[in-house]
Backbone of each chain as ProteinMPNN parsed JSONL, in Angstrom:
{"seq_chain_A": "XXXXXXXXXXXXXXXXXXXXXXXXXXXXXXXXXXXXXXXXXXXXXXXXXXXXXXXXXXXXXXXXXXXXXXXXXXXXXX", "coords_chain_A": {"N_chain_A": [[6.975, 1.892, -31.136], [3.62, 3.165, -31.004], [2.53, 5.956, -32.623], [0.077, 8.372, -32.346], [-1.331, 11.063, -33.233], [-3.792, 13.475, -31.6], [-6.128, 15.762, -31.122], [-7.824, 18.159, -28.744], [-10.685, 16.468, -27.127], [-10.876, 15.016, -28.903], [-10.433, 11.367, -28.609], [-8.435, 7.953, -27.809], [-9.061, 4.797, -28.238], [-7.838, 1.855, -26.39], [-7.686, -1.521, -26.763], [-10.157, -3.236, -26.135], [-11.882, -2.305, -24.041], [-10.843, 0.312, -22.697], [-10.524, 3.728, -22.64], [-8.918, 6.645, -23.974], [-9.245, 9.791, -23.548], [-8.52, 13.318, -24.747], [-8.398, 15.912, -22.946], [-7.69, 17.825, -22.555], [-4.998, 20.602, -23.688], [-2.141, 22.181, -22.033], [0.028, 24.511, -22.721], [3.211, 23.124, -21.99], [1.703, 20.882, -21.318], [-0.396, 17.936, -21.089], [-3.547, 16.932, -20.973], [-5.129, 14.12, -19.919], [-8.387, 12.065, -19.888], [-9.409, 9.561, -18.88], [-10.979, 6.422, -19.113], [-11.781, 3.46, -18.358], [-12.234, -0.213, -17.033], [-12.457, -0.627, -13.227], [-10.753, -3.025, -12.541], [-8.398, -2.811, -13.953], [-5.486, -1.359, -13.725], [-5.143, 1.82, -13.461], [-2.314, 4.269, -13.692], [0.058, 6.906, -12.861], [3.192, 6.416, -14.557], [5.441, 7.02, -13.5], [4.797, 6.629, -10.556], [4.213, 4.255, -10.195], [6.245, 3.178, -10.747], [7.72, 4.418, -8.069], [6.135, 3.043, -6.07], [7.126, 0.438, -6.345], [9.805, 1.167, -6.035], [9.89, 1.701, -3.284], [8.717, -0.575, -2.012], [10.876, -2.078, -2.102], [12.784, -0.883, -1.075], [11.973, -1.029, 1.582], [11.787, -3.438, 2.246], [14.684, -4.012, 2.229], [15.185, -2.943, 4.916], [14.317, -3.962, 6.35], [15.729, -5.023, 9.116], [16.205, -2.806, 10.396], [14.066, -1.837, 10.794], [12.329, -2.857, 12.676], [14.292, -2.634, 14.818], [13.483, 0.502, 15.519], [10.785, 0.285, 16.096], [9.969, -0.076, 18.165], [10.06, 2.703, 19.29], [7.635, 3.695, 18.468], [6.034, 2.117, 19.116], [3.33, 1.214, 20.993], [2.839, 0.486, 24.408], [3.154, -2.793, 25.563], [0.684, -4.471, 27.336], [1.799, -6.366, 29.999]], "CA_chain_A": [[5.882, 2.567, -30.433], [2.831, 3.907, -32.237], [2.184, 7.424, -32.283], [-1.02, 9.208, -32.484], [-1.964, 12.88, -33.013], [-5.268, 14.022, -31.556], [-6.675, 17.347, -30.293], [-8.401, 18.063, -27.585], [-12.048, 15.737, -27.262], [-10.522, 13.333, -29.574], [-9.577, 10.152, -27.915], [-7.889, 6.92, -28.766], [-9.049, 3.429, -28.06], [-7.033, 0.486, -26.245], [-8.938, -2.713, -26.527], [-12.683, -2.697, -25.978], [-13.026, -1.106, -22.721], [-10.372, 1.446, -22.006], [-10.69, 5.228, -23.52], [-8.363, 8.305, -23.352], [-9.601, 10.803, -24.058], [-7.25, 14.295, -24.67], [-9.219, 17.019, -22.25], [-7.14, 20.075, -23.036], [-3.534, 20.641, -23.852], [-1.882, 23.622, -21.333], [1.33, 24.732, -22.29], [3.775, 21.853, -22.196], [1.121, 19.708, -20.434], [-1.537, 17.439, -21.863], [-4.425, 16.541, -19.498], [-5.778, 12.931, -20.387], [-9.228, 11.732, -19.11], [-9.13, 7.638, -18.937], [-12.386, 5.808, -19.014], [-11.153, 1.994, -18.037], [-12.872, -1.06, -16.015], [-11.883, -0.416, -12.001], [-9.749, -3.949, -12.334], [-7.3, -2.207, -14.843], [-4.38, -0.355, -13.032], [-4.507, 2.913, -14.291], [-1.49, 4.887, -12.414], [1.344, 7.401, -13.87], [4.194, 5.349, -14.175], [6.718, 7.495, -12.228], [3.978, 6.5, -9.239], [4.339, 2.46, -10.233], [7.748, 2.975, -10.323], [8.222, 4.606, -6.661], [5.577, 2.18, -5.233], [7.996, -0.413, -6.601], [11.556, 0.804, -5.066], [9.876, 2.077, -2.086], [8.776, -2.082, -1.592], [12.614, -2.925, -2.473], [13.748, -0.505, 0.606], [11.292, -1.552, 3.013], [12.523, -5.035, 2.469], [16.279, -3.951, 2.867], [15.644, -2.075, 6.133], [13.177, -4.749, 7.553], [15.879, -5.065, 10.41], [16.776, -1.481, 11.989], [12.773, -0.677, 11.169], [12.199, -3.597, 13.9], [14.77, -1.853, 15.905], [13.193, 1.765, 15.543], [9.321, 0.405, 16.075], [10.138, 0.283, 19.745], [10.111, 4.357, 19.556], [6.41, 4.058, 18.545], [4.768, 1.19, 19.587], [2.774, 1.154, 22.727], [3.481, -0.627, 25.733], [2.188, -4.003, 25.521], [0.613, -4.955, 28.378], [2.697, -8.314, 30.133]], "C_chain_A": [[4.941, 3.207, -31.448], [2.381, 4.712, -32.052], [1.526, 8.333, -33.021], [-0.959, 10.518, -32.392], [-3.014, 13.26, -32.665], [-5.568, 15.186, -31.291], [-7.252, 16.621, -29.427], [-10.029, 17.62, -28.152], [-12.226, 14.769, -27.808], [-10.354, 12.51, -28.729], [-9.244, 8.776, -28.319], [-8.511, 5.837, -27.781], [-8.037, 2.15, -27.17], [-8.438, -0.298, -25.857], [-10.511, -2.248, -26.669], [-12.949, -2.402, -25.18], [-12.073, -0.081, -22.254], [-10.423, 2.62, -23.12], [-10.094, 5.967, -23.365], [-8.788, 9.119, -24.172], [-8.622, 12.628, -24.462], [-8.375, 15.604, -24.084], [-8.703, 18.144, -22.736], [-5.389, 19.831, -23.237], [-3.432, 22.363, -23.198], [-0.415, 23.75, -21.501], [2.454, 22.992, -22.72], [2.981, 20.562, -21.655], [0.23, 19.105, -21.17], [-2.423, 16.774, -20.979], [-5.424, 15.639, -20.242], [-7.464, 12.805, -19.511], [-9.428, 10.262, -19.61], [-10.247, 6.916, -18.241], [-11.872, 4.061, -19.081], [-11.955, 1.005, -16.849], [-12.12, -0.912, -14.772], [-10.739, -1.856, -11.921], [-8.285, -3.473, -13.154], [-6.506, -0.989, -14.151], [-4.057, 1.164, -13.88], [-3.81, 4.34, -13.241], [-0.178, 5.976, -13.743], [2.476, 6.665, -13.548], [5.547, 5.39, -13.085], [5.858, 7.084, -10.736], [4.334, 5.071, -9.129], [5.824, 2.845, -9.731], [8.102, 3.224, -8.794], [7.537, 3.806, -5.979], [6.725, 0.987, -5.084], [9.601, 0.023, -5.677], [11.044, 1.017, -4.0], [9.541, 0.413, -1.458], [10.315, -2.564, -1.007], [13.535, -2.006, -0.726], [12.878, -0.934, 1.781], [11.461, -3.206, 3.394], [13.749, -5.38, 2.98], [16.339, -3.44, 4.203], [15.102, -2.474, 7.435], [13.853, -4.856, 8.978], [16.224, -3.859, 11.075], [15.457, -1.2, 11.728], [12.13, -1.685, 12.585], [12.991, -2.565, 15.287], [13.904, -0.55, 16.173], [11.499, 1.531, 15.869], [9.095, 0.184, 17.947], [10.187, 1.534, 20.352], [8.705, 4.75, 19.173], [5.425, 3.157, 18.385], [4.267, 1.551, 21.038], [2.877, 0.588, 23.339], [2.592, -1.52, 25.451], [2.074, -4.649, 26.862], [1.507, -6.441, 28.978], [1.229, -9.395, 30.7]], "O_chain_A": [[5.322, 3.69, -32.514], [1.536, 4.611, -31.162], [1.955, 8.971, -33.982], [-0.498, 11.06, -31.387], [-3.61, 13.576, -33.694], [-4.465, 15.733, -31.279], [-7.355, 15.418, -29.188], [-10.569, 18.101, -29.148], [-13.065, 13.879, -27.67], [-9.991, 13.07, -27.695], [-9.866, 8.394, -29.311], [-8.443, 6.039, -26.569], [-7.45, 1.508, -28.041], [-9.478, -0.086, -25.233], [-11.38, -1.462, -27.048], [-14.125, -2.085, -25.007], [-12.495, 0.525, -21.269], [-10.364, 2.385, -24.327], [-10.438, 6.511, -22.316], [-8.68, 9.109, -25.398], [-7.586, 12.389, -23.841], [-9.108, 16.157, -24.904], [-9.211, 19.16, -23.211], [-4.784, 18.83, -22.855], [-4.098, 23.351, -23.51], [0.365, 23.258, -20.686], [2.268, 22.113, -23.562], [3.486, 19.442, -21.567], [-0.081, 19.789, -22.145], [-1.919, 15.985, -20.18], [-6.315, 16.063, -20.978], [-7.622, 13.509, -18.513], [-9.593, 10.004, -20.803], [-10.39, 6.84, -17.021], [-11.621, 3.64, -20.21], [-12.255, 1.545, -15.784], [-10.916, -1.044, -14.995], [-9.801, -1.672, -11.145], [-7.191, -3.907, -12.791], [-6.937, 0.162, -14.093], [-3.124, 1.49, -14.614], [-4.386, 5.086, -12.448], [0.193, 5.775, -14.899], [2.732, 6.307, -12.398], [6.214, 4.624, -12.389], [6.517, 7.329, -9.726], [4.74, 4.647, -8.047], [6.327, 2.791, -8.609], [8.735, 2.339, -8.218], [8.148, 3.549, -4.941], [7.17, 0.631, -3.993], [10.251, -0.69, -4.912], [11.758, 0.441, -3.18], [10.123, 0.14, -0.408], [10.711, -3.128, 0.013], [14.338, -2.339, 0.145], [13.358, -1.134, 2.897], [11.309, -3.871, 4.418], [14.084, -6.314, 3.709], [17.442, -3.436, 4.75], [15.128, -2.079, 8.6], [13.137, -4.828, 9.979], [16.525, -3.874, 12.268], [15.162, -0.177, 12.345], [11.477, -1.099, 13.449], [12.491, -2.022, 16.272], [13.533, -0.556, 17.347], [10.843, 2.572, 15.908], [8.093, 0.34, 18.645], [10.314, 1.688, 21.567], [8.361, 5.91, 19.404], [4.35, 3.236, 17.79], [4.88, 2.098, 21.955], [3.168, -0.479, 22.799], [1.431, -1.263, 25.133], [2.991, -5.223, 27.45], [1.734, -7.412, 28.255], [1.386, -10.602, 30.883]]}, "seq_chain_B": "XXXXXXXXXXXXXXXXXXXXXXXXXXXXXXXXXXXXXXXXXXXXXXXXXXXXXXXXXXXXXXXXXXXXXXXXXXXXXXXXXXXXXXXXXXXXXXXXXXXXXXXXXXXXXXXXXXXXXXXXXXXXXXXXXXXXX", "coords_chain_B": {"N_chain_B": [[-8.663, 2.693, 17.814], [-5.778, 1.64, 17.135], [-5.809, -1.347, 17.414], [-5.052, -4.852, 17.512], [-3.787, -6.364, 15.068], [-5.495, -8.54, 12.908], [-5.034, -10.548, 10.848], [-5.228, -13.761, 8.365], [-2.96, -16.033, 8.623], [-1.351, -17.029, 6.268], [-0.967, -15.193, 3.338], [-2.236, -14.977, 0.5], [-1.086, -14.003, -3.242], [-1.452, -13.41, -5.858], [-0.6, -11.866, -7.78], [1.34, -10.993, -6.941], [3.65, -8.656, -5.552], [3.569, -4.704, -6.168], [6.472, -4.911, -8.539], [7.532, -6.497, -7.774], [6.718, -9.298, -8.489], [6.966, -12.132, -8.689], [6.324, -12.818, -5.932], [4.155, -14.39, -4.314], [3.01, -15.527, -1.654], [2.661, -15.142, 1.535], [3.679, -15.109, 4.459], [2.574, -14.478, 7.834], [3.379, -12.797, 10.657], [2.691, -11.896, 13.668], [3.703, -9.24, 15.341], [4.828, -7.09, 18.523], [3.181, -7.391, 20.239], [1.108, -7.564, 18.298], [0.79, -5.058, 16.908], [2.167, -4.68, 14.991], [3.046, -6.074, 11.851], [4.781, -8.805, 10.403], [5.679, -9.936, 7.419], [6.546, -12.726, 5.494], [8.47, -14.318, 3.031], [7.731, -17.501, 2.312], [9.013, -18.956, 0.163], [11.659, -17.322, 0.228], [13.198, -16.579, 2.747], [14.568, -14.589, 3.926], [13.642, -12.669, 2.358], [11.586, -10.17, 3.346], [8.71, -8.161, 4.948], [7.985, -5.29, 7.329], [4.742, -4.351, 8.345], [2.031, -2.278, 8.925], [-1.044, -1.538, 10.631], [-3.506, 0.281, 8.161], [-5.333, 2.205, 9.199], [-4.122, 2.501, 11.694], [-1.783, 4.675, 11.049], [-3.259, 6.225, 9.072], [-5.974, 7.335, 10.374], [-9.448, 6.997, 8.58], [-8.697, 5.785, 6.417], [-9.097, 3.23, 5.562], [-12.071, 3.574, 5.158], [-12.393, 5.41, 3.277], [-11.571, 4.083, 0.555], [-12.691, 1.741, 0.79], [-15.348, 3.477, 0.411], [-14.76, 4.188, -2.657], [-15.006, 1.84, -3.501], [-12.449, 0.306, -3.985], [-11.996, -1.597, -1.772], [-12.862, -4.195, 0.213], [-16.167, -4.502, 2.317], [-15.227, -6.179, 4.797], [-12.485, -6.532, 4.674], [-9.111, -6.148, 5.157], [-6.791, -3.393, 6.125], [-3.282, -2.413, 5.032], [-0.48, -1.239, 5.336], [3.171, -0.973, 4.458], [6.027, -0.758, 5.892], [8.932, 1.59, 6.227], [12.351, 2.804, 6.071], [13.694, 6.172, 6.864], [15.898, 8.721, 6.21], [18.22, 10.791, 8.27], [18.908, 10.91, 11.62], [17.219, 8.012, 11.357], [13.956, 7.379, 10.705], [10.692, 5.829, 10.712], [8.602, 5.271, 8.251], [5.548, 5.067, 6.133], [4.003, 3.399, 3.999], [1.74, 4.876, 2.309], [0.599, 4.721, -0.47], [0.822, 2.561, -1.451], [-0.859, 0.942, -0.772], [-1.704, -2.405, 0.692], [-4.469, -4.654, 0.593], [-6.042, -6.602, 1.858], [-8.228, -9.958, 2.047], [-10.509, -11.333, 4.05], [-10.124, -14.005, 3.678], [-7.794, -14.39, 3.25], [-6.357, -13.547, 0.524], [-4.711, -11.02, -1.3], [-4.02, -7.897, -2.116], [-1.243, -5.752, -3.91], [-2.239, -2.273, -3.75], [-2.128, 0.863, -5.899], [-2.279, 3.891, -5.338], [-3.752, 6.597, -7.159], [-3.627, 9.64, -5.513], [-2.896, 12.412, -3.786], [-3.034, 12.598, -1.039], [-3.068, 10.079, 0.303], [0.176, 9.514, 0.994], [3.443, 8.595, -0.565], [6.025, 8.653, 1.943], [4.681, 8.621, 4.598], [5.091, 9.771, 7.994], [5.906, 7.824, 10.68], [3.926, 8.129, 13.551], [3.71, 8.437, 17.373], [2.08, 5.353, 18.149], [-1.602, 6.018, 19.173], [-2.595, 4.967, 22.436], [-3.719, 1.662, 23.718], [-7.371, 1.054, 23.762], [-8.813, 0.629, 27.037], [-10.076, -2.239, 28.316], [-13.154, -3.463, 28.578], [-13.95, -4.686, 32.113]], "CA_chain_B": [[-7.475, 2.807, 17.038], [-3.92, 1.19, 17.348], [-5.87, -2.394, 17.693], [-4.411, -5.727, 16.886], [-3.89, -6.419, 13.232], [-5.835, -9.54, 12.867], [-5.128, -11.441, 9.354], [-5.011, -14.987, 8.186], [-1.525, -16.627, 9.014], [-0.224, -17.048, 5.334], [-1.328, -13.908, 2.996], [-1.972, -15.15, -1.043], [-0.919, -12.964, -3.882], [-1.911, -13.963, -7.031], [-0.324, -11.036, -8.63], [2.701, -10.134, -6.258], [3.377, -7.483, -4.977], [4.625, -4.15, -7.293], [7.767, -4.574, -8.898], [8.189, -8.218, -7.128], [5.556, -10.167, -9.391], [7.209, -13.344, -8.356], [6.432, -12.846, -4.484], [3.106, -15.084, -4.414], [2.634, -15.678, -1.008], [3.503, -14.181, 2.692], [3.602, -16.1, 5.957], [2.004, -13.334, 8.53], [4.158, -13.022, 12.365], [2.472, -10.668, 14.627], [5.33, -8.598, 16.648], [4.778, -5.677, 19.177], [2.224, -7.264, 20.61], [-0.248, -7.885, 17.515], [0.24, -3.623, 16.227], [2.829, -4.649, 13.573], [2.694, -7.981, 11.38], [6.135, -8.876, 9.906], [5.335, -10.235, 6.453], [8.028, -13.292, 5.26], [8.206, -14.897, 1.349], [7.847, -18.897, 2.676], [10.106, -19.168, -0.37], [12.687, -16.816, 0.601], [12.798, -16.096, 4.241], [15.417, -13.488, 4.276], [12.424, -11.686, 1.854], [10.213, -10.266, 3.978], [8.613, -6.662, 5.261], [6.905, -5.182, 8.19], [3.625, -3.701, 7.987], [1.003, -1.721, 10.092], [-2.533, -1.239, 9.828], [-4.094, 1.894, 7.41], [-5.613, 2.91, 10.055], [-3.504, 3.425, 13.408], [-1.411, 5.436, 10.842], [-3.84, 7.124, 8.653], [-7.541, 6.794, 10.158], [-10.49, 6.608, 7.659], [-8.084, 5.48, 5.024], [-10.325, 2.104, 4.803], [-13.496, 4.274, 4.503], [-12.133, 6.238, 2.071], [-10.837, 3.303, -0.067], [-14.218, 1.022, 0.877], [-16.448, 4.455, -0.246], [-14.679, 3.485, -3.48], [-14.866, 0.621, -3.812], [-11.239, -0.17, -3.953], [-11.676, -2.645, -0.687], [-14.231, -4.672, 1.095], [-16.467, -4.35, 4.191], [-14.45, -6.827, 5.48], [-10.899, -6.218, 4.24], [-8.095, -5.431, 6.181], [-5.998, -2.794, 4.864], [-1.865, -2.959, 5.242], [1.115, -0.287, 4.97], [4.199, -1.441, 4.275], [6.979, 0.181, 6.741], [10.212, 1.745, 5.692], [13.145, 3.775, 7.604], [14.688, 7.419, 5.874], [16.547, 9.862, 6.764], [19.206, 10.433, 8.996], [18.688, 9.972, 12.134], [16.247, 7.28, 10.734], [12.113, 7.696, 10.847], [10.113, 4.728, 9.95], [7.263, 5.725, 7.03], [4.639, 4.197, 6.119], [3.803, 3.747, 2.561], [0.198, 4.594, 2.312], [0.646, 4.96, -1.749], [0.625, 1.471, -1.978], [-1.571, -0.44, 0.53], [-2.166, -3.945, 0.681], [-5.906, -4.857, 0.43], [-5.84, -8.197, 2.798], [-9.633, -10.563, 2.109], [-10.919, -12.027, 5.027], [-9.773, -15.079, 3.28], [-5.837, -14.385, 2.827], [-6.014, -13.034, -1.147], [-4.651, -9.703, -0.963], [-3.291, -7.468, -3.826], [-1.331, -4.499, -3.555], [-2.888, -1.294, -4.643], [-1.385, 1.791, -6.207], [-3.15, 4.902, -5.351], [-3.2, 8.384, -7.574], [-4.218, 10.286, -4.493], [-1.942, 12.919, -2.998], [-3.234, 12.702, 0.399], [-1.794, 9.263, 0.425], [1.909, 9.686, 0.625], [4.399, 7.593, -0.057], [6.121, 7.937, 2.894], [4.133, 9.046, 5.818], [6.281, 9.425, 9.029], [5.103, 6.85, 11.663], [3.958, 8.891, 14.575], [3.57, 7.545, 18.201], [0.794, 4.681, 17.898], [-2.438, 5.826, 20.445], [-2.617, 4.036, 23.433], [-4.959, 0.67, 22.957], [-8.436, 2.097, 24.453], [-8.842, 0.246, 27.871], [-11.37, -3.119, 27.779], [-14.111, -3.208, 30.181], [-13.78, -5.815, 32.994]], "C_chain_B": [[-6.833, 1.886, 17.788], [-4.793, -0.334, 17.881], [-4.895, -3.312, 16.847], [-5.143, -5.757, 15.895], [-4.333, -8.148, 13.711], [-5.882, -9.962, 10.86], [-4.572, -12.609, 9.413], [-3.272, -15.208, 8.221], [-0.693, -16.633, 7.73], [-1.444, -16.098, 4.127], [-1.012, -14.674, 1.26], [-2.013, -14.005, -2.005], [-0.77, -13.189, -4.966], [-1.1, -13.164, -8.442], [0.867, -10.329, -8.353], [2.323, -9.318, -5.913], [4.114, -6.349, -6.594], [6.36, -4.419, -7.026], [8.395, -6.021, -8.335], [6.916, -9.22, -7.519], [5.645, -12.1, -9.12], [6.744, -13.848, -6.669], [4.468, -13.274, -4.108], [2.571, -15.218, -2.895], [3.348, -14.978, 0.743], [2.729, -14.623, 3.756], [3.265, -14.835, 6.42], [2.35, -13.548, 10.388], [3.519, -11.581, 12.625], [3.623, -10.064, 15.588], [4.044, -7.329, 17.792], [3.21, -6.115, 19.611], [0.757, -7.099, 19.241], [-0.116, -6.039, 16.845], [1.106, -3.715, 15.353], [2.947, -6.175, 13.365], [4.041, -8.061, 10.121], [5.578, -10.058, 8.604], [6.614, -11.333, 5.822], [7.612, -14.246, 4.017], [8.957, -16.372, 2.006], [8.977, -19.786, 1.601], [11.359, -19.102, 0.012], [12.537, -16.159, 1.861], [13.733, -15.123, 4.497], [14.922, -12.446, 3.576], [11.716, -10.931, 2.584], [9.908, -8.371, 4.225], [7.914, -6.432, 6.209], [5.91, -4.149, 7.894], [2.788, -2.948, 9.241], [-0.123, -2.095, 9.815], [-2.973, 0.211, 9.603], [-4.07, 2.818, 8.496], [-4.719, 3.385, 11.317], [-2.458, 4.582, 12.498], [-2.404, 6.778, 9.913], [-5.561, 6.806, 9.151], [-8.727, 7.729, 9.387], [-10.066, 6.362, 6.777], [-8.952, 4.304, 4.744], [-11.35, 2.409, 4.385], [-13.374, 4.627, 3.344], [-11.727, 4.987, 0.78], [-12.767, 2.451, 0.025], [-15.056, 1.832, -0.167], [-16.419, 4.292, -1.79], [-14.42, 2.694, -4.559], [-13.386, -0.293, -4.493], [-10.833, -1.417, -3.018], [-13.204, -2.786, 0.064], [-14.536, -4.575, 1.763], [-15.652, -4.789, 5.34], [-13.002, -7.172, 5.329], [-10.023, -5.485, 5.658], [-7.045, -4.754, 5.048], [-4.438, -2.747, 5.769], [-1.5, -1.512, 4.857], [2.425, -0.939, 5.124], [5.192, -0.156, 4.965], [8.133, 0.086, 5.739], [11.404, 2.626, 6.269], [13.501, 4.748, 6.165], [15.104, 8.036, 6.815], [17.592, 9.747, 8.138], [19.075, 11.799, 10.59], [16.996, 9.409, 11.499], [14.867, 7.498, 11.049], [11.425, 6.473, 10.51], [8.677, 5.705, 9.157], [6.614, 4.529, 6.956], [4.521, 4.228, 4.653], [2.042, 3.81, 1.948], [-0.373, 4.987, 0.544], [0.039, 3.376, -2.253], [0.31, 0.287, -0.639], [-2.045, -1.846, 0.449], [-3.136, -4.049, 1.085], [-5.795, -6.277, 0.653], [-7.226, -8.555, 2.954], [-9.393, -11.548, 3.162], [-9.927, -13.938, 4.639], [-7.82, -15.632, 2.931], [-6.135, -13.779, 1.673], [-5.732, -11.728, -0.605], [-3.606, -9.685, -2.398], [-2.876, -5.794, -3.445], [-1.7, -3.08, -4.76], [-1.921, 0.24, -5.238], [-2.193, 3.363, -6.155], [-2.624, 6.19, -5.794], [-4.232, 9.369, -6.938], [-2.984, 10.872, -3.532], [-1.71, 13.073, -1.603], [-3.083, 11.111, 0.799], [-0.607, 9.163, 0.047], [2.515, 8.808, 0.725], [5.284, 7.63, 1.34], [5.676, 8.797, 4.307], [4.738, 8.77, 6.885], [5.26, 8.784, 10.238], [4.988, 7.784, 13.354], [3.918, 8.068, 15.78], [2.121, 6.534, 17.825], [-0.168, 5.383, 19.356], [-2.272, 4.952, 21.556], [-4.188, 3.249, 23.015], [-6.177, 1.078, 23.857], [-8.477, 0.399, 25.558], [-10.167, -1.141, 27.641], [-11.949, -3.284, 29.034], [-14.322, -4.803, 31.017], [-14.904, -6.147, 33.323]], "O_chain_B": [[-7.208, 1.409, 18.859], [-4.394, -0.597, 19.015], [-4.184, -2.955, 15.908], [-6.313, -5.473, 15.641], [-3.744, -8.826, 14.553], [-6.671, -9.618, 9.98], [-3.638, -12.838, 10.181], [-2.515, -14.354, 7.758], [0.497, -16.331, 7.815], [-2.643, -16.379, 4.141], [0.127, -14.884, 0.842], [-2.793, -13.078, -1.789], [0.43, -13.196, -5.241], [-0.991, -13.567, -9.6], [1.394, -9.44, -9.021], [1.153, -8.95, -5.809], [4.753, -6.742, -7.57], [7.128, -4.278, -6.074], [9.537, -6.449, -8.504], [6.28, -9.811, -6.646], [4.799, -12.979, -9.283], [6.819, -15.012, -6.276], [3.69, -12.412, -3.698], [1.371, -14.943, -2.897], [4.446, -14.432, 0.854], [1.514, -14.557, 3.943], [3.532, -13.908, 5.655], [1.713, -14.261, 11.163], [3.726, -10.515, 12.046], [4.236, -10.665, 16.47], [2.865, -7.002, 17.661], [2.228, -5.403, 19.4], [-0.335, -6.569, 19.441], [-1.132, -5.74, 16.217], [1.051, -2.739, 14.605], [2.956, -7.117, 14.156], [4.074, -7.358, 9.111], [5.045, -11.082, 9.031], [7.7, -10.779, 5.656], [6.544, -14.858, 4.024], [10.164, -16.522, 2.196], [9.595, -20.81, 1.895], [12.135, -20.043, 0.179], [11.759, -15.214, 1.991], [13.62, -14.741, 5.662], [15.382, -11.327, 3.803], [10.588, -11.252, 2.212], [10.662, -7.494, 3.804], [6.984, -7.232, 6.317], [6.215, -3.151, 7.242], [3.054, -3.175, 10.421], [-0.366, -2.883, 8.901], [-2.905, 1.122, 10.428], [-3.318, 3.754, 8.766], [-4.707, 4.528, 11.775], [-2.212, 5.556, 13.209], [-2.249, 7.986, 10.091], [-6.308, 6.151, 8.424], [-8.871, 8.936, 9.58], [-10.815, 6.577, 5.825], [-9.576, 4.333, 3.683], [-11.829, 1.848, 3.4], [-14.097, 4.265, 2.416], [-11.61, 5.665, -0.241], [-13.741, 2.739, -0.671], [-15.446, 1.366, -1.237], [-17.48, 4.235, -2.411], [-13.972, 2.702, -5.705], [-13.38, -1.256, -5.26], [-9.836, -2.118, -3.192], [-14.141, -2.036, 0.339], [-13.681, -4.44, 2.639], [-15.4, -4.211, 6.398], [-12.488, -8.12, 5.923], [-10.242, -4.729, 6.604], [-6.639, -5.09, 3.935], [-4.409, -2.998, 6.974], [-2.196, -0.782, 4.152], [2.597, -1.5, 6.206], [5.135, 1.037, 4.665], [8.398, -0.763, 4.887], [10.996, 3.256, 7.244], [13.574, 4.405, 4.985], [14.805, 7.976, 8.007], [17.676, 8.753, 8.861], [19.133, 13.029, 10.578], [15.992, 10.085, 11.278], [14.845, 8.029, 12.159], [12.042, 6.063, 9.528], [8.024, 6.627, 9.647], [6.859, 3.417, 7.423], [5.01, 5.209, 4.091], [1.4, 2.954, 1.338], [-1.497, 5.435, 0.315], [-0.831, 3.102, -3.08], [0.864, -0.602, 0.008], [-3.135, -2.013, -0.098], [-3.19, -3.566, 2.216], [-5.492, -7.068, -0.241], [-7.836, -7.868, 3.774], [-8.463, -12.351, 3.249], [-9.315, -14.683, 5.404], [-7.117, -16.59, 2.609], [-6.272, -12.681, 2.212], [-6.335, -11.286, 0.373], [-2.977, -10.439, -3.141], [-3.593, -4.914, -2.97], [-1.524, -2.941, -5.97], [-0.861, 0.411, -4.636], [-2.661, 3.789, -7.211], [-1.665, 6.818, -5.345], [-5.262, 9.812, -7.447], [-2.287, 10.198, -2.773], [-0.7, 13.482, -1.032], [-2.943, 11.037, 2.02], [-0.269, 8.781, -1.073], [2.484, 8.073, 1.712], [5.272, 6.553, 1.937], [6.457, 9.539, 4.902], [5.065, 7.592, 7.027], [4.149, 9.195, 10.574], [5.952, 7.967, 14.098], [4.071, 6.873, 15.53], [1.177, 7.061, 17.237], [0.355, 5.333, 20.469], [-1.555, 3.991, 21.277], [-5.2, 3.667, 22.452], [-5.776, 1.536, 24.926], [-8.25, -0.705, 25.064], [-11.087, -0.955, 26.845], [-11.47, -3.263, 30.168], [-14.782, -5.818, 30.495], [-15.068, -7.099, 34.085]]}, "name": "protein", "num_of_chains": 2, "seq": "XXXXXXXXXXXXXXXXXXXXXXXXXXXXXXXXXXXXXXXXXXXXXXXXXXXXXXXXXXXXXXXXXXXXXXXXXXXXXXXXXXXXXXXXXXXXXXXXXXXXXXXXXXXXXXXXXXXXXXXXXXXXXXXXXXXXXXXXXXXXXXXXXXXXXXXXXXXXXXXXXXXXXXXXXXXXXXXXXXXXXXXXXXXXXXXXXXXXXXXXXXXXXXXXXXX"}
């Protein structure tokens, strides 16, 4: 892994169109600002990650959520 | 609100879905009367997931997403259902919505927006507004 030092206003480079920038450092926190083309996924990874298992259980539970969508669907007309 | 989900019959995915990168394409079964669309991998048919639409669970989530520019005029937007808790709830996952083109391509999205929650509890759907005879 390659590991940079910047302050705050510095920012580092990936490729030719994304930018982070380092806004402020608070405490144990470091508050990025990320200048990137809208097609480039930019997400915190603990967020990818839960999008990801929360897929993996909605796949395992596809049959009691069938059962349970009968408690809030609407009557369908016959 | 709470209309039928209208999307193309088999759903392309050029990019998967997260965390299932291999899951390219998704046959599209309307249930419940057209307000949930059961999603099935034409590969693997014991794959599959049910979905809603944005809206009957969160409405102006397409506006808000359209405004920008995350999804098209003419996009249909998706939630992926899920059950928790005990006794069970179905959620919605409005973190990561499926962005469905008029055309089938759809790609799912990952939103860093706290007022989409991963799992939003599925409330009763509205009743479908009456059609004039």
């Amino acid at each position: 892994m390659l590991v940079l030092t910047r302050r705050p206003g510095q920012s580092i480079l990936v490729g030719d169109n994304v930018e982070l920038v380092v806004v402020r450092v608070e405490g144990d926190r470091v508050v990025l600002g990320i200048e990137a083309p809208r097609e480039i996924r930019v997400v915190r990874s603990e967020l990818l990650r839960a999008v990801e298992a929360e897929n993996q259980v909605s796949a395992e539970a596809r049959d009691r959520i069938r059962g349970l969508l009968a408690g809030v669907a609407r009557p369908v007309a016959p | 609100m709470s209309s039928e989900i209208t999307v193309p019959p088999v759903l392309s995915l050029p990019g998967g879905l997260v965390g299932l990168p291999d899951v390219h394409a998704l046959e599209t079964i309307p249930i419940a009367g057209g307000q949930f669309v059961e999603l099935l991998d034409p590969e693997d048919p014991s794959l599959g997931w049910l979905a809603a639409s944005a809206e009957d669970v969160r409405p102006g989530m397409s506006a808000t997403l359209r405004a920008t520019g995350r999804m098209g005029a003419d996009d249909v937007l998706l939630v992926l259902l899920a059950s928790h808790g005990d006794p069970a709830v179905v959620t919605a996952n409005l973190a990561g919505p499926l962005v469905v083109a008029p055309d089938g391509a759809a790609h799912q999205l990952v939103l860093e927006d706290p007022s989409f929650e991963l799992r939003a509890r599925l409330g009763c759907l509205a009743p479908a507004p009456l059609e004039k005879s």
